[in-house]
mmCIF file of the N, C-alpha and C atoms, coordinates in Angstrom:
data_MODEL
# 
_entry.id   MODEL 
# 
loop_
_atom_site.group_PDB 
_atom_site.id 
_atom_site.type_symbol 
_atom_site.label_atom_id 
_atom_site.label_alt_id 
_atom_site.label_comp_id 
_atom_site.label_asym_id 
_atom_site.label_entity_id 
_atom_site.label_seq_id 
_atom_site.pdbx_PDB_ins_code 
_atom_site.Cartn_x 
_atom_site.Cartn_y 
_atom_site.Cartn_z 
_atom_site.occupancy 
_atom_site.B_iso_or_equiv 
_atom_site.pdbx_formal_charge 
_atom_site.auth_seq_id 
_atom_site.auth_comp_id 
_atom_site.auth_asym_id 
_atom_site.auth_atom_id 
_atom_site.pdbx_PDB_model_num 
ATOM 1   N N  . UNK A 1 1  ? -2.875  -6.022 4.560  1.00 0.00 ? 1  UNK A N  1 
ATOM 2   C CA . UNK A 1 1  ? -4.172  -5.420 4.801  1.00 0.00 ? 1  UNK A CA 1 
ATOM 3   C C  . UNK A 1 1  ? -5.012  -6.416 5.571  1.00 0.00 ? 1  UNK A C  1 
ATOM 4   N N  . UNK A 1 2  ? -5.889  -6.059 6.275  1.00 0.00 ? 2  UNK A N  1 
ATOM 5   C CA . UNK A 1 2  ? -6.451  -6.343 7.230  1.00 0.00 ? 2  UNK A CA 1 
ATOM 6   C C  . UNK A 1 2  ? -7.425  -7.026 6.343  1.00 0.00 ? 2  UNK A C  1 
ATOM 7   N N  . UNK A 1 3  ? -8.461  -8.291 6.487  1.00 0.00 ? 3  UNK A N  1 
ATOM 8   C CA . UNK A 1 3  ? -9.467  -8.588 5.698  1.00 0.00 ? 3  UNK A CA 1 
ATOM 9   C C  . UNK A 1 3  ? -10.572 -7.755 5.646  1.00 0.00 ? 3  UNK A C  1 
ATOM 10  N N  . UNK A 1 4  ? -11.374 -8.073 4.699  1.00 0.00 ? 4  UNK A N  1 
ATOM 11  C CA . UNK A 1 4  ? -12.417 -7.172 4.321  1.00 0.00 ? 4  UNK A CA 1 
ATOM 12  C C  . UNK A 1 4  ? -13.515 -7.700 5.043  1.00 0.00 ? 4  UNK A C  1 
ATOM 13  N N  . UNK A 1 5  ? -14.334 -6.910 5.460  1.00 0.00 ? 5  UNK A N  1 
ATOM 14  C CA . UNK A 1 5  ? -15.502 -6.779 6.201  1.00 0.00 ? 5  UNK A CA 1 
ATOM 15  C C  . UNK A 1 5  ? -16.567 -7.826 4.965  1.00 0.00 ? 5  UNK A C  1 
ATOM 16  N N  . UNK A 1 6  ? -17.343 -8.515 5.799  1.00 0.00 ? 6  UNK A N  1 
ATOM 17  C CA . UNK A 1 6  ? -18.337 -9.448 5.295  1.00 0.00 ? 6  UNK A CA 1 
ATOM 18  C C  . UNK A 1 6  ? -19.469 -8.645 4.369  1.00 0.00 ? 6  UNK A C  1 
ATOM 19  N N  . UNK A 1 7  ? -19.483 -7.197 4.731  1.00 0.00 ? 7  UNK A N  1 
ATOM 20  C CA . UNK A 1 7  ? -20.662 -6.536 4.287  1.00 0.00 ? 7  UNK A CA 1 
ATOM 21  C C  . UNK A 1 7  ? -19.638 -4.976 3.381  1.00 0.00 ? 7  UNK A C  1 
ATOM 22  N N  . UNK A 1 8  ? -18.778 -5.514 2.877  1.00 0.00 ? 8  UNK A N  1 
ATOM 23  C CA . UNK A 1 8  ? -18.052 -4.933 1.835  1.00 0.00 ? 8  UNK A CA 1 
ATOM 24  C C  . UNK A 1 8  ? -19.075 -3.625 1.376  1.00 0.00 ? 8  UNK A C  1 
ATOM 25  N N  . UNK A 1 9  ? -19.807 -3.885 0.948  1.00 0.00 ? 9  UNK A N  1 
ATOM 26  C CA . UNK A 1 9  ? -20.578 -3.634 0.058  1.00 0.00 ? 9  UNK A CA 1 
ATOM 27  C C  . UNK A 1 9  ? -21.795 -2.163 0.231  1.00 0.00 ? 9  UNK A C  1 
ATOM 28  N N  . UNK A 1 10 ? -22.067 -2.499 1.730  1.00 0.00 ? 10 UNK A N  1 
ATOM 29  C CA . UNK A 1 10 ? -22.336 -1.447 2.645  1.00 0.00 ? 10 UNK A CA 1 
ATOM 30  C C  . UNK A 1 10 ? -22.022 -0.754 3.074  1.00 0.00 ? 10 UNK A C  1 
ATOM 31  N N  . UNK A 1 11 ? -20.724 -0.228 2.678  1.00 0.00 ? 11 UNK A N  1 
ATOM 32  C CA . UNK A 1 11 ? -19.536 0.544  3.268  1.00 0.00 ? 11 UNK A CA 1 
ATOM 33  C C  . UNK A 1 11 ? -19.607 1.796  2.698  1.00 0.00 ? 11 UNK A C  1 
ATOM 34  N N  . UNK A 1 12 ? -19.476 2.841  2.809  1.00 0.00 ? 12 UNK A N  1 
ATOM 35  C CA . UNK A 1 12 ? -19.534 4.043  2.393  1.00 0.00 ? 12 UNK A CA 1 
ATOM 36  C C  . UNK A 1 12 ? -18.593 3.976  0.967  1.00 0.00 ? 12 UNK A C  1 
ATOM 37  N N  . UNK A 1 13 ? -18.773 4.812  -0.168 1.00 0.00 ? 13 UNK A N  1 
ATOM 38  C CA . UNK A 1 13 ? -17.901 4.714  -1.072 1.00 0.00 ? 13 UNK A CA 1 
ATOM 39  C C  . UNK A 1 13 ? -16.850 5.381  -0.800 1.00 0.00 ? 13 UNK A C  1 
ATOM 40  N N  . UNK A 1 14 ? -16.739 6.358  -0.126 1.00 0.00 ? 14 UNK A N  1 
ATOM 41  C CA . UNK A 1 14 ? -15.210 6.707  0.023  1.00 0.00 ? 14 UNK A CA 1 
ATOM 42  C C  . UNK A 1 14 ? -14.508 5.878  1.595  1.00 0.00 ? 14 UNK A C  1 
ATOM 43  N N  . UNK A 1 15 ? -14.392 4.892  1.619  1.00 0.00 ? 15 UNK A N  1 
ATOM 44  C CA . UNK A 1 15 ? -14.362 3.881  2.398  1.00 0.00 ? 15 UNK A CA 1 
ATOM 45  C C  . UNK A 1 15 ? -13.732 2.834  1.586  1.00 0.00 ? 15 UNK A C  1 
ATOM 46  N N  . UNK A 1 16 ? -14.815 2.640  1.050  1.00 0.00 ? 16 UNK A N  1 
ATOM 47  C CA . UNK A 1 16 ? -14.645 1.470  -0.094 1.00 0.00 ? 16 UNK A CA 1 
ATOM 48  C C  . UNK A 1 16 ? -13.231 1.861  -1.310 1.00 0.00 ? 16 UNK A C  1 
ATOM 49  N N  . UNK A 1 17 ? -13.214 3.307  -1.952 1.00 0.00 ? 17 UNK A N  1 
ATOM 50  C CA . UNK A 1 17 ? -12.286 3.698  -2.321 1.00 0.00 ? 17 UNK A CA 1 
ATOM 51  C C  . UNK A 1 17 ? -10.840 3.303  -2.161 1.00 0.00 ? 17 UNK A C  1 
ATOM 52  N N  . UNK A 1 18 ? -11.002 3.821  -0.563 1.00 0.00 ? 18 UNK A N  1 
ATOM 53  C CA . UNK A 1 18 ? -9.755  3.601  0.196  1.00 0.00 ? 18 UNK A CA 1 
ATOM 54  C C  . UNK A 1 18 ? -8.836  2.258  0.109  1.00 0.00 ? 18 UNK A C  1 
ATOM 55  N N  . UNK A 1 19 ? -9.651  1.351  0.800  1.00 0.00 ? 19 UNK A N  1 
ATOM 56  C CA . UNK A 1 19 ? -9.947  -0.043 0.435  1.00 0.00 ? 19 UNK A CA 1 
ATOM 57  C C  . UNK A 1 19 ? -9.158  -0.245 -0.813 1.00 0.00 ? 19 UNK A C  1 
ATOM 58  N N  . UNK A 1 20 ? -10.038 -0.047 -2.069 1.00 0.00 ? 20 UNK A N  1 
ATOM 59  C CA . UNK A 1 20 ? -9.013  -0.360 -3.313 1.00 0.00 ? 20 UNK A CA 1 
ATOM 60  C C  . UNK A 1 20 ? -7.492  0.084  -3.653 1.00 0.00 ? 20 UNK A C  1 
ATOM 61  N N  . UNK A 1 21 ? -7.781  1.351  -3.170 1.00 0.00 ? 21 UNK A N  1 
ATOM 62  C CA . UNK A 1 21 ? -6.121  2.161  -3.563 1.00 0.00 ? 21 UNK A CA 1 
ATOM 63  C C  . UNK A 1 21 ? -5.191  1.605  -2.624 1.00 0.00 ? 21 UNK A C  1 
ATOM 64  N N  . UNK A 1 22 ? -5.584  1.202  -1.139 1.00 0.00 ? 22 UNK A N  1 
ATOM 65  C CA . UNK A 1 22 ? -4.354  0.436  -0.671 1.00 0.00 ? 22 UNK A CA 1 
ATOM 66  C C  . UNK A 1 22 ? -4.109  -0.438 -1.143 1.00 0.00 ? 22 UNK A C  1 
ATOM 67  N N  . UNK A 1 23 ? -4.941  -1.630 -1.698 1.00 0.00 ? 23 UNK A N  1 
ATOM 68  C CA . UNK A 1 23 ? -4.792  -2.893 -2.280 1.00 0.00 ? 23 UNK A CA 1 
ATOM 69  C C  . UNK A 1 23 ? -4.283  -2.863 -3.632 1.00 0.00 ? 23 UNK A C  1 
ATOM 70  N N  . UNK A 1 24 ? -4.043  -1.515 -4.528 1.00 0.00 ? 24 UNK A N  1 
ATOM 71  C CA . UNK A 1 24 ? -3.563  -1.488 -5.480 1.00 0.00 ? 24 UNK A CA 1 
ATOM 72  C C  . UNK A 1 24 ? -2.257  -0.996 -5.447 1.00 0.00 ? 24 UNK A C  1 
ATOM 73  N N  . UNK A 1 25 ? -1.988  -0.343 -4.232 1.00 0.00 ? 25 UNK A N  1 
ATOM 74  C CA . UNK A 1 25 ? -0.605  0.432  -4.007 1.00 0.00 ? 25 UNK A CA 1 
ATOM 75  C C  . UNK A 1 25 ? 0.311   -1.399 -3.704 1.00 0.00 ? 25 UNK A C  1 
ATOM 76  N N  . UNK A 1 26 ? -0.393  -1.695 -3.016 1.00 0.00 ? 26 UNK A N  1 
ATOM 77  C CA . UNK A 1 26 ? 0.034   -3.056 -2.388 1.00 0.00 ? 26 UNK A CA 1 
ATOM 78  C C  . UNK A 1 26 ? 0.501   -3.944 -3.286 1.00 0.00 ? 26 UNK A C  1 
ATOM 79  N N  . UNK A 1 27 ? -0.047  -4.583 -4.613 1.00 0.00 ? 27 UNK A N  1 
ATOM 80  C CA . UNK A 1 27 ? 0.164   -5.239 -5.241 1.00 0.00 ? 27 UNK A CA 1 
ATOM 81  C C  . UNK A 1 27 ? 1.374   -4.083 -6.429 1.00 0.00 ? 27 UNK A C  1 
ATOM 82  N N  . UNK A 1 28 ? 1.522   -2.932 -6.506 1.00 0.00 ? 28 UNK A N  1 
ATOM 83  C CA . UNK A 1 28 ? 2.561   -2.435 -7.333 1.00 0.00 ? 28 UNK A CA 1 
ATOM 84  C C  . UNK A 1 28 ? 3.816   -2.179 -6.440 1.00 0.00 ? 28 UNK A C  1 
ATOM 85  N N  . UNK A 1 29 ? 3.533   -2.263 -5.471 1.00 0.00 ? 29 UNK A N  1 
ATOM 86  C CA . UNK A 1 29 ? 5.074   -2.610 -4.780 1.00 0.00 ? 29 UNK A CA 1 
ATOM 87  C C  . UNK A 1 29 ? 5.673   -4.100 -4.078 1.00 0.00 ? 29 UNK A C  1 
ATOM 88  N N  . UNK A 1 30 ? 4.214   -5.139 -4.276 1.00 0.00 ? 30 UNK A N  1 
ATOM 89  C CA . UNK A 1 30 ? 4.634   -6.380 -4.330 1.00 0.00 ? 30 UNK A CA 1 
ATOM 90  C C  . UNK A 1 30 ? 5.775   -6.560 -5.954 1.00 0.00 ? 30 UNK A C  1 
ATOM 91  N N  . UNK A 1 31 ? 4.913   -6.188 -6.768 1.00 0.00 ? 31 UNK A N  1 
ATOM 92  C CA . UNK A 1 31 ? 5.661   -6.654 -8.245 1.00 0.00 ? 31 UNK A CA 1 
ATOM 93  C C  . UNK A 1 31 ? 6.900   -5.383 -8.248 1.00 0.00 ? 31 UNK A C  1 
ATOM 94  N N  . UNK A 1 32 ? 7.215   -4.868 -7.689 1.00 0.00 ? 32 UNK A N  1 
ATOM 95  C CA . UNK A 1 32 ? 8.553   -3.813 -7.720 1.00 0.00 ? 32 UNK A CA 1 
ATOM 96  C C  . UNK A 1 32 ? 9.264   -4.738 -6.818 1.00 0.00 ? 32 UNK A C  1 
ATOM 97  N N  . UNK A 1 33 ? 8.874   -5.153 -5.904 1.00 0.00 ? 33 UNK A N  1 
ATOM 98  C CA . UNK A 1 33 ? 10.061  -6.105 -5.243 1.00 0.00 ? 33 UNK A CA 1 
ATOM 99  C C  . UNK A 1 33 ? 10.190  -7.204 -5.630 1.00 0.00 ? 33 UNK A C  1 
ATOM 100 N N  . UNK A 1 34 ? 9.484   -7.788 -6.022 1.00 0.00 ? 34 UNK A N  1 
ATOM 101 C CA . UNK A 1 34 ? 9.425   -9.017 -6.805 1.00 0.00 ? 34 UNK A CA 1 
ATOM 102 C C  . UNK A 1 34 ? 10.748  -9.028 -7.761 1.00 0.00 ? 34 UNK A C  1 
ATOM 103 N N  . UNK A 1 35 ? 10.337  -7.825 -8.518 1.00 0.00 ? 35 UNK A N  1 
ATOM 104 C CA . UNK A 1 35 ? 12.060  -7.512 -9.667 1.00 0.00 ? 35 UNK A CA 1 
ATOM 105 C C  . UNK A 1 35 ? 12.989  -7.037 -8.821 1.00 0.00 ? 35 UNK A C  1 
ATOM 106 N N  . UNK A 1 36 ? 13.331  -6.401 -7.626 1.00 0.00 ? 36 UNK A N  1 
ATOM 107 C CA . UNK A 1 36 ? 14.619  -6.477 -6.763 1.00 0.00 ? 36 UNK A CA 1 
ATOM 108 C C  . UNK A 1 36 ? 14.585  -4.802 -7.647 1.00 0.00 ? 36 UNK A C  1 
ATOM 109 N N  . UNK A 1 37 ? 13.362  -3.768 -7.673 1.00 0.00 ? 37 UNK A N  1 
ATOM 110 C CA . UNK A 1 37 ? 13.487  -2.664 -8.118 1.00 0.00 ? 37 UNK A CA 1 
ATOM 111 C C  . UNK A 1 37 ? 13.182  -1.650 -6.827 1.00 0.00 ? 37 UNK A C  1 
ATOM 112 N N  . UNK A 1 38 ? 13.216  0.053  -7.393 1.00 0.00 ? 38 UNK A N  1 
ATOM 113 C CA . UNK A 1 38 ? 12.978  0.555  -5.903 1.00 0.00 ? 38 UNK A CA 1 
ATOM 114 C C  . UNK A 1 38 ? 11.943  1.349  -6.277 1.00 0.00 ? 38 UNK A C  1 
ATOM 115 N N  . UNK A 1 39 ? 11.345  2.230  -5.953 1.00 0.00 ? 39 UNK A N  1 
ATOM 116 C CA . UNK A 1 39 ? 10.319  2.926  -6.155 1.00 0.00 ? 39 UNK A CA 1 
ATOM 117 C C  . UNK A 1 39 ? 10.765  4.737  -5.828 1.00 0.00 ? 39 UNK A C  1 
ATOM 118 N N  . UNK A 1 40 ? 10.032  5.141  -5.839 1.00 0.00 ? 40 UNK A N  1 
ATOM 119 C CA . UNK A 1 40 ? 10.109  6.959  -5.740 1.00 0.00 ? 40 UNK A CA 1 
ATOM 120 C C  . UNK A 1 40 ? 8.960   7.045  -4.589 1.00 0.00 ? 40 UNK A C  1 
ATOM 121 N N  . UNK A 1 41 ? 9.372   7.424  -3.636 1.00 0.00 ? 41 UNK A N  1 
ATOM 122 C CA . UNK A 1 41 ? 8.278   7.681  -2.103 1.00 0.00 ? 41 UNK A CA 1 
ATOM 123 C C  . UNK A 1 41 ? 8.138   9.329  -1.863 1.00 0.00 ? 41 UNK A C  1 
ATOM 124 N N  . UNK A 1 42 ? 7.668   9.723  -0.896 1.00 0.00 ? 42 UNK A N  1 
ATOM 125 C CA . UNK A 1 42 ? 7.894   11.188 -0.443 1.00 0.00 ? 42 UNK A CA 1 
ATOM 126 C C  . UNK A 1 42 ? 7.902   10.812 0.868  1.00 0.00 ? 42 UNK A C  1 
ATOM 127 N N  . UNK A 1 43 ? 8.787   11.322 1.832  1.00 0.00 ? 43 UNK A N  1 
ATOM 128 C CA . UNK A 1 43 ? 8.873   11.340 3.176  1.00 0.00 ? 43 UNK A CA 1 
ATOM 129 C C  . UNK A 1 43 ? 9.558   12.499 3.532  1.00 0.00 ? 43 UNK A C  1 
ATOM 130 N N  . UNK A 1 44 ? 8.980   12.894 4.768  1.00 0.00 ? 44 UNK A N  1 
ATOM 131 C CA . UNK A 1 44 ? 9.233   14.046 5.312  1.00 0.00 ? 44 UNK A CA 1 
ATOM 132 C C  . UNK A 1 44 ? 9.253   15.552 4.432  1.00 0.00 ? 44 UNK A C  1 
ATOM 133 N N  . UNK A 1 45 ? 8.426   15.287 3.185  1.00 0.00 ? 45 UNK A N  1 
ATOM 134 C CA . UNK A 1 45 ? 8.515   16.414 2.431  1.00 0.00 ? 45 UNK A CA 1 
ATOM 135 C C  . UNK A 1 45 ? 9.627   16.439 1.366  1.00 0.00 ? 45 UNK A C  1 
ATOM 136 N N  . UNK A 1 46 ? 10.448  15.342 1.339  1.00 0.00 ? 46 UNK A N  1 
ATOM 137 C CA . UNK A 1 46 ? 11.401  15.328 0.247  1.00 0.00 ? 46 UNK A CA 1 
ATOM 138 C C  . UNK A 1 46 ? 11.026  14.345 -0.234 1.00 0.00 ? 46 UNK A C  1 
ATOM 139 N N  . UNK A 1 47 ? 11.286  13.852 -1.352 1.00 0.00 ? 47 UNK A N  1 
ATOM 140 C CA . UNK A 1 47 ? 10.967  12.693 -2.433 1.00 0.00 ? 47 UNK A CA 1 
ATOM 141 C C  . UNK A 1 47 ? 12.167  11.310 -2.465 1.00 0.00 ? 47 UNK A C  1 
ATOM 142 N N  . UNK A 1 48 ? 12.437  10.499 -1.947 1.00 0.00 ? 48 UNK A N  1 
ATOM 143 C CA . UNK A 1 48 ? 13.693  9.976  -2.213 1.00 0.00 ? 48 UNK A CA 1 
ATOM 144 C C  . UNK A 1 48 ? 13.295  8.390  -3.112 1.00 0.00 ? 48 UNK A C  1 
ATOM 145 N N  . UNK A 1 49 ? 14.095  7.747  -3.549 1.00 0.00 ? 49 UNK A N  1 
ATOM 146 C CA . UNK A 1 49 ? 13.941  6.418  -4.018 1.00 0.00 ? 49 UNK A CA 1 
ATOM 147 C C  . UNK A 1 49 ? 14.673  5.590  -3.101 1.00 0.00 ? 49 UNK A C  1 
ATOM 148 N N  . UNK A 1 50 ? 13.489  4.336  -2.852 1.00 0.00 ? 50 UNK A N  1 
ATOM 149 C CA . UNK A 1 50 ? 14.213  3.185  -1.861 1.00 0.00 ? 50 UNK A CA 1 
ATOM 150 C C  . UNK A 1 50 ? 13.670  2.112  -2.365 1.00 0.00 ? 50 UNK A C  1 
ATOM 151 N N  . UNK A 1 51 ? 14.046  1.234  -1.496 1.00 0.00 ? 51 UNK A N  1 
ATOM 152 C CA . UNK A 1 51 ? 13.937  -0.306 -2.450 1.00 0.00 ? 51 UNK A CA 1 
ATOM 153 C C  . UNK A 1 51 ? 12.744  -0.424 -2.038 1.00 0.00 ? 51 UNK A C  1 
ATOM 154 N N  . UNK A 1 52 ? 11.683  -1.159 -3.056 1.00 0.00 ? 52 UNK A N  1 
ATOM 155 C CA . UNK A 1 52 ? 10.214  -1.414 -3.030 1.00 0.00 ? 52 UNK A CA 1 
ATOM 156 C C  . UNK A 1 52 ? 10.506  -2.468 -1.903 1.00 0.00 ? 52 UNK A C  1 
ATOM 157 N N  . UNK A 1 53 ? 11.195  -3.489 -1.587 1.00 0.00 ? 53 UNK A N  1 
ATOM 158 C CA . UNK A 1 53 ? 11.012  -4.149 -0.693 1.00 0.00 ? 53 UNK A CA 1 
ATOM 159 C C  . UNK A 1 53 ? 10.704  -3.618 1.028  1.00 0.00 ? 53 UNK A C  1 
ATOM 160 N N  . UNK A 1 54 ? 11.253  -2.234 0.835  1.00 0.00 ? 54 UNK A N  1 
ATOM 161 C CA . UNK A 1 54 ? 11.721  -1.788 1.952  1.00 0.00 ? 54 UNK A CA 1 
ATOM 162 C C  . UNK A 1 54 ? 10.036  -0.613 1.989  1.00 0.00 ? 54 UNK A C  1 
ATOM 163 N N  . UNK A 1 55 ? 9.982   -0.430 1.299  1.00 0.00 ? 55 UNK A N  1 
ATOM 164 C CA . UNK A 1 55 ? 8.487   0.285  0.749  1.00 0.00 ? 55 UNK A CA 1 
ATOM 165 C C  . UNK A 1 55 ? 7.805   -0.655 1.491  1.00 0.00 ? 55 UNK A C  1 
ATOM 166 N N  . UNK A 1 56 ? 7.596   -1.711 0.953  1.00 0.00 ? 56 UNK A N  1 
ATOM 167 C CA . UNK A 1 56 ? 6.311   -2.613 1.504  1.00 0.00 ? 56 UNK A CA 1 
ATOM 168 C C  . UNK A 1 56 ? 6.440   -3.055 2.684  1.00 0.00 ? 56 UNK A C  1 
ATOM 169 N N  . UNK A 1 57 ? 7.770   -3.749 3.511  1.00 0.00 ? 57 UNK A N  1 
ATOM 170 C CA . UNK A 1 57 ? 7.603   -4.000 4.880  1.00 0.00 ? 57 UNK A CA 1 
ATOM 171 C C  . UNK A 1 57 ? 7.000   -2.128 5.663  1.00 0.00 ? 57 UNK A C  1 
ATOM 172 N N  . UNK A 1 58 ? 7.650   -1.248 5.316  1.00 0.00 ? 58 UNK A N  1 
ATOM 173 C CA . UNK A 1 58 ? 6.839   0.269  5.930  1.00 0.00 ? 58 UNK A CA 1 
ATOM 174 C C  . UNK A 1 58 ? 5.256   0.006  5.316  1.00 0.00 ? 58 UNK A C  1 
ATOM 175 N N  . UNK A 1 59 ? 4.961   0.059  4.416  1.00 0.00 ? 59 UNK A N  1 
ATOM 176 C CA . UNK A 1 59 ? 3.679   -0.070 3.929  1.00 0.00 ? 59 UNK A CA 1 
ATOM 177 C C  . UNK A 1 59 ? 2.666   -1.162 4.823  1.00 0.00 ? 59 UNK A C  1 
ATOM 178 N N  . UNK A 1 60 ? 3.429   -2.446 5.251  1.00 0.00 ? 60 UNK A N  1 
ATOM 179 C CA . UNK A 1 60 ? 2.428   -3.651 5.630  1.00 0.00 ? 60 UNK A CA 1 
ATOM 180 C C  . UNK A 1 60 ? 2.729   -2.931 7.421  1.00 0.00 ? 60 UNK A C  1 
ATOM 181 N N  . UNK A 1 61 ? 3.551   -2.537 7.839  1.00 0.00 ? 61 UNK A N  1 
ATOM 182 C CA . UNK A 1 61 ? 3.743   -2.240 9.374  1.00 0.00 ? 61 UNK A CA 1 
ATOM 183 C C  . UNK A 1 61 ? 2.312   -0.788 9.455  1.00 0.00 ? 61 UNK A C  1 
ATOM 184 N N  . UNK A 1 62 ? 2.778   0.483  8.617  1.00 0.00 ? 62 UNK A N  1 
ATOM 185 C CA . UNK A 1 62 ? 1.376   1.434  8.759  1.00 0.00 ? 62 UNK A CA 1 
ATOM 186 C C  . UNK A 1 62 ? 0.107   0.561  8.566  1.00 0.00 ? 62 UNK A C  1 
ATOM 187 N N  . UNK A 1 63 ? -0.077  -0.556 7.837  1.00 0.00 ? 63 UNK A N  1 
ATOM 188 C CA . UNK A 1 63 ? -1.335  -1.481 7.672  1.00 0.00 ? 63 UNK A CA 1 
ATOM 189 C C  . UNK A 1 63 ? -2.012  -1.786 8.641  1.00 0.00 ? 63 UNK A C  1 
ATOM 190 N N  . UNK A 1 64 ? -1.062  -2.516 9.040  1.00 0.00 ? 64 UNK A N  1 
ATOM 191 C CA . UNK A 1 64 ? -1.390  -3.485 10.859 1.00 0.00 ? 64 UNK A CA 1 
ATOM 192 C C  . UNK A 1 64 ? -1.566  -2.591 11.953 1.00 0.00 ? 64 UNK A C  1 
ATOM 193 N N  . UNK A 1 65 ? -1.474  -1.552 11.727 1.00 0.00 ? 65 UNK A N  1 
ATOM 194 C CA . UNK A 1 65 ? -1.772  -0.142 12.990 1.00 0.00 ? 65 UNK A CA 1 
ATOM 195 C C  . UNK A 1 65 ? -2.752  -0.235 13.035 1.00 0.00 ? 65 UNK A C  1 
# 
């Protein structure tokens, strides 16, 4: 994730929302890879399980967009 704006705080709350839920998605698929576990995703409309590691490099690449 990109750093947070100096004026955090001023940010619209559903802004700010956002903000948290990536940073919380972020840190539960840091600690899923951390254990060498996989997670349950949805892509393309089907649901599949892949390795959280593989979750988070897709997760940090949509980030940096």
């Amino acid at each position: 994730m990109s750093k947070l704006p100096i004026n955090v705080l001023e940010l619209p709350i559903a802004e700010r929302a956002h903000i948290a839920f990536r940073a919380a998605v972020r840190e539960v698929l840091e600690e899923r890879a951390r254990e060498g576990a996989s997670v349950s995703i949805e892509r393309d409309g089907q649901v599949m399980e892949v390795r959280a590691r593989e979750a988070l490099a897709s997760f940090d690449s949509e980030t940096s967009k």
